[in-house]
C-alpha positions as CSV (number, residue, x, y, z in Angstrom):
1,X,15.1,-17.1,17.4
2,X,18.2,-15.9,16.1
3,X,18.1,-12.6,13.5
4,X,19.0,-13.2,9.9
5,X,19.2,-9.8,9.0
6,X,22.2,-9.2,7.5
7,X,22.8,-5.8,7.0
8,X,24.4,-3.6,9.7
9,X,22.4,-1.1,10.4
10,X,25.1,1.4,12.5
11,X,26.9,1.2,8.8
12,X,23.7,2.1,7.2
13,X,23.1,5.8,9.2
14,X,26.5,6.5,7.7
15,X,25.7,5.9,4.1
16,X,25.4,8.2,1.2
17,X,22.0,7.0,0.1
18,X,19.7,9.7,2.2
19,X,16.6,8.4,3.1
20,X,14.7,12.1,2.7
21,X,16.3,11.8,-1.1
22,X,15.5,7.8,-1.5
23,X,12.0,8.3,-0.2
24,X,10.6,11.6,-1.2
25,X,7.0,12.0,-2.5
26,X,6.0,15.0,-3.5
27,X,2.0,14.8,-1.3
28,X,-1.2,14.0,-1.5
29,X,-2.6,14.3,-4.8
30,X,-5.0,16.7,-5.3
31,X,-7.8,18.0,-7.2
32,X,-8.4,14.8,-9.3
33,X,-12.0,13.5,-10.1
34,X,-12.6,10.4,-10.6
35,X,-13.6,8.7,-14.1
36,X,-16.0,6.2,-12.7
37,X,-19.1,7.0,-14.3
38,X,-19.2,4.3,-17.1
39,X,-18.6,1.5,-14.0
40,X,-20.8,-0.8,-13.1
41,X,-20.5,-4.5,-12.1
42,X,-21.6,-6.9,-14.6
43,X,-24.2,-9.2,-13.7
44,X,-23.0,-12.7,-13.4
45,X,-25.8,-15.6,-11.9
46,X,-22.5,-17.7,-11.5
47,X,-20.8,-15.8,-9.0
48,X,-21.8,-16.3,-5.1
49,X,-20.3,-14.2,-2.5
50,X,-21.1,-14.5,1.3
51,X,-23.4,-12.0,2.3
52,X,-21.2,-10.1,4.4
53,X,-18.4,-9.9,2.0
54,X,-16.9,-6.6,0.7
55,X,-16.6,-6.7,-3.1
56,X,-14.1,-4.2,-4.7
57,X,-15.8,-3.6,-7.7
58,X,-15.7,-3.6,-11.4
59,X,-13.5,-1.6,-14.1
60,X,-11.2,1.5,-13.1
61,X,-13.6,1.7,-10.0
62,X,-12.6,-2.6,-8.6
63,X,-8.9,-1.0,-9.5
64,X,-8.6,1.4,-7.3
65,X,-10.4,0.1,-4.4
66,X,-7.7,-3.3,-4.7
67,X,-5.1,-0.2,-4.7
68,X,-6.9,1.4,-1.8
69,X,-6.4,-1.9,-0.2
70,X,-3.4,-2.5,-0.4
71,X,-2.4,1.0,1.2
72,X,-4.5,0.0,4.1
73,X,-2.6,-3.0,4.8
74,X,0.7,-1.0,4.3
75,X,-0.3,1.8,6.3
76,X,-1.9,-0.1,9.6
77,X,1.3,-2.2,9.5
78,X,3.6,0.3,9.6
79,X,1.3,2.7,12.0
80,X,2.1,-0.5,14.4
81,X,5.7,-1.0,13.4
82,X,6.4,2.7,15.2
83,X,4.0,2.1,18.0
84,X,5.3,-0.9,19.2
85,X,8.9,-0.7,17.8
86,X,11.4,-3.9,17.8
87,X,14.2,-4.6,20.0
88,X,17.2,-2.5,19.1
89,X,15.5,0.1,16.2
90,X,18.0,2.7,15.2
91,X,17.0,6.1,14.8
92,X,17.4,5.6,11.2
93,X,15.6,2.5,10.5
94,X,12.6,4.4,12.5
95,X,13.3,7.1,10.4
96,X,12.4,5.0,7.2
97,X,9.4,3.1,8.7
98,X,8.1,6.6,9.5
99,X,8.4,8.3,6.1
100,X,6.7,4.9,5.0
101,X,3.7,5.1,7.5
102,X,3.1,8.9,6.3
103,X,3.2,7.7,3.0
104,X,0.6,4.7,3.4
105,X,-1.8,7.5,4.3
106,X,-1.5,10.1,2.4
107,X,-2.2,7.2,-0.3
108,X,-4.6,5.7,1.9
109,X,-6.4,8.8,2.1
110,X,-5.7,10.4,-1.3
111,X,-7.3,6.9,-2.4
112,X,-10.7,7.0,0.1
113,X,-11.8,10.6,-1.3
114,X,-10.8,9.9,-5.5
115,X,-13.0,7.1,-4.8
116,X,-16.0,8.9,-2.8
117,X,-18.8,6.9,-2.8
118,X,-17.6,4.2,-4.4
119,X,-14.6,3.5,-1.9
120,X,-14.6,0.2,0.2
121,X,-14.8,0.9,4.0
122,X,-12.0,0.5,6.2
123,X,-10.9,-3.1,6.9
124,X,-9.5,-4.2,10.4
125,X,-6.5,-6.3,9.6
126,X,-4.9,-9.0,10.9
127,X,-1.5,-9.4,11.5
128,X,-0.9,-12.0,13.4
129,X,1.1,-13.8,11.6
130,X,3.7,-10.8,12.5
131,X,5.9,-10.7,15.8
132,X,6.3,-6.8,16.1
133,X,9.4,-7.3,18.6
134,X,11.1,-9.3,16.1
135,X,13.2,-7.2,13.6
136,X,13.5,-10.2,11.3
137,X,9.4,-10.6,11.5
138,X,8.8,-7.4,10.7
139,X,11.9,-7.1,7.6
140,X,10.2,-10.1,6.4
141,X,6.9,-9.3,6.4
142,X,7.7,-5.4,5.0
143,X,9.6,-7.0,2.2
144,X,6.3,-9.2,1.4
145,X,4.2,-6.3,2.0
146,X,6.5,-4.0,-0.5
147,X,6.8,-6.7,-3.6
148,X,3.1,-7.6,-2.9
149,X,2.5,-3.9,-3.5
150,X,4.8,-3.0,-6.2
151,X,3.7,-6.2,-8.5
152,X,0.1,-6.0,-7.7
153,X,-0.4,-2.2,-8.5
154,X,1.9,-2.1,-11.8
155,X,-0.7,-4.9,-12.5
156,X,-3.4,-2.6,-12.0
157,X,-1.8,0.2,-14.2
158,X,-1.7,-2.7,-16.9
159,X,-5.4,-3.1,-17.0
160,X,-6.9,1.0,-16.3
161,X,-9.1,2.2,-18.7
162,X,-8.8,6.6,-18.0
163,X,-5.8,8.2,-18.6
164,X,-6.3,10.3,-15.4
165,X,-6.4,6.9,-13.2
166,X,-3.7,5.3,-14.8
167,X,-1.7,8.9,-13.9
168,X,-2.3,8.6,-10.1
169,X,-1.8,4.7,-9.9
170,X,1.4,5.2,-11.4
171,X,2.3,8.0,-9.2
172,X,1.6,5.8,-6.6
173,X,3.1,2.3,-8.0
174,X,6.5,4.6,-8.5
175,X,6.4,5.6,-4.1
176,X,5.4,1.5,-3.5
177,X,8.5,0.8,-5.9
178,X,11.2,3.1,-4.0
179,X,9.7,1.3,-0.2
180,X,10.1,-1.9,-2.2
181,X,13.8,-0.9,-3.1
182,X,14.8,0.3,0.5
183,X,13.3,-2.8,2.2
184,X,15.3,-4.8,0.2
185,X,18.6,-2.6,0.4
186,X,18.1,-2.7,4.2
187,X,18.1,-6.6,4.0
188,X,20.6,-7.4,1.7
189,X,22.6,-4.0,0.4
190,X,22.8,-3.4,-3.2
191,X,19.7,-5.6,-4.1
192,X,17.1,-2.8,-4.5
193,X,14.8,-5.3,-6.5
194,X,14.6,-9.0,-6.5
195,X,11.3,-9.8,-8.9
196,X,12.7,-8.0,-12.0
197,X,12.0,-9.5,-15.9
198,X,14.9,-10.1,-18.1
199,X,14.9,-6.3,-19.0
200,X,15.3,-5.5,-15.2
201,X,11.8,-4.1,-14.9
202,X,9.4,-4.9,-11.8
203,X,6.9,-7.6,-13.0
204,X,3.6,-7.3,-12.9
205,X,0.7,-9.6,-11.2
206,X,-2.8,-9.9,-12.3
207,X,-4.7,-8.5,-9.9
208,X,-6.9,-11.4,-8.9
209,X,-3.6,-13.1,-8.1
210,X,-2.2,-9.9,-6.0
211,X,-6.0,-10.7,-4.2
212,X,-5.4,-14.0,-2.7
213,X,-2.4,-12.9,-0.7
214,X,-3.6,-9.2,0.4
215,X,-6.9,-10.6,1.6
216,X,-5.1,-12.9,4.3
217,X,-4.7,-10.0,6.2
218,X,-7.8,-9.0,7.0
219,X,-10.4,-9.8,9.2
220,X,-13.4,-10.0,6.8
221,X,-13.6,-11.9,3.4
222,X,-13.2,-9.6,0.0
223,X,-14.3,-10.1,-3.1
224,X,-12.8,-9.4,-6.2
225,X,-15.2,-11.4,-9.1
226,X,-15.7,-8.7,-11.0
227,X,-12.4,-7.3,-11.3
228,X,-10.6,-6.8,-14.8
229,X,-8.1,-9.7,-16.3
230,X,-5.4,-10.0,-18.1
């Protein structure tokens, strides 16, 4: 299968767009407690799920855990983008999937202990749908991965109820945004952003919506009934 990448990479370690100043995040977030306590799942005879199906909840708390989600996915895609790198990687491009693998955990992990309790476990995903050797599979897929992110968690900023979770998902939408940016730089340079409205702002998707296409990658079915709407 021939690459359609167009971008050349050896042209890309030599630009003045820094990857350390492009990516940086300032760390885990720390400190916060979560405003959860007026969540609950509202009771709905209608609504069947299989047994063994992991709902993500109601309110703020369904929010989050489609957020903490979403930075599994990222993070155990990129953890096996470096493990198993593609034909031909540059140090720089390894350089960028790295800072986004730390990132996807710190998030990841930030995410499991604001939520506590009320977090979803840890999902086994499945990516095969993905050939890791292929640079073009795994541009493609990235790219997905990134706008999926970026439109589904601006989506939940749209719909949070506490001020101190809407804070930390948009501190985490804005690091989703930048990944979103560089993916699409590295693809096609000088895009940055594709999926912008007419005022050149990143659009948001309802969450149920962002649901349908995270959920393909995992192994086991989730739920998201009870989430918020537009």
């Amino acid at each position: 299968m021939n690459e359609k990448i167009t971008h050349d990479v050896e042209v890309k370690e030599s630009s003045a767009l820094s990857r350390r100043k492009f990516l940086t995040y300032a760390g885990v977030l720390a400190g916060a407690g979560m405003l959860i306590a007026s969540c609950h799942k509202d009771e709905n005879d209608s609504v069947s799920v299989p047994s063994d199906a992991v709902d993500l909840g109601s309110s703020d708390q369904g929010l989050l855990n489609y957020a903490f989600l979403i930075k599994q996915l990222k993070a155990a895609f990129y953890t096996q983008v470096i493990a198993t790198p593609f034909f031909g990687m540059t140090p720089t491009e390894k350089g960028f999937f790295t800072d986004m693998r730390d990132h996807e955990i710190a998030q990841r992990e930030f995410l499991r202990n604001y939520l506590t309790t009320f977090a979803i476990p840890m999902l086994e995903t499945d990516f095969s749908s993905v050939d890791f050797g292929l640079k073009s599979s795994v541009y493609a897929k990235a790219k997905q991965f990134e706008e999926l992110s970026t439109a589904g968690l601006a989506g939940v900023c749209k719909l949070m109820s506490f001020s101190d979770n809407l804070l930390y998902a948009t501190k985490i939408n804005s690091v989703d945004a930048r990944h979103s940016a560089t993916m699409n730089d590295f693809i096609t340079p000088g895009t940055f952003a594709e999926k912008t409205d007419s005022n050149g702002m990143e659009q948001a998707q309802d969450p149920q919506t962002s649901l349908e296409t995270t959920r393909k990658f995992f192994k086991r079915t989730i739920t998201g009934n009870y989430l918020p709407r537009y």
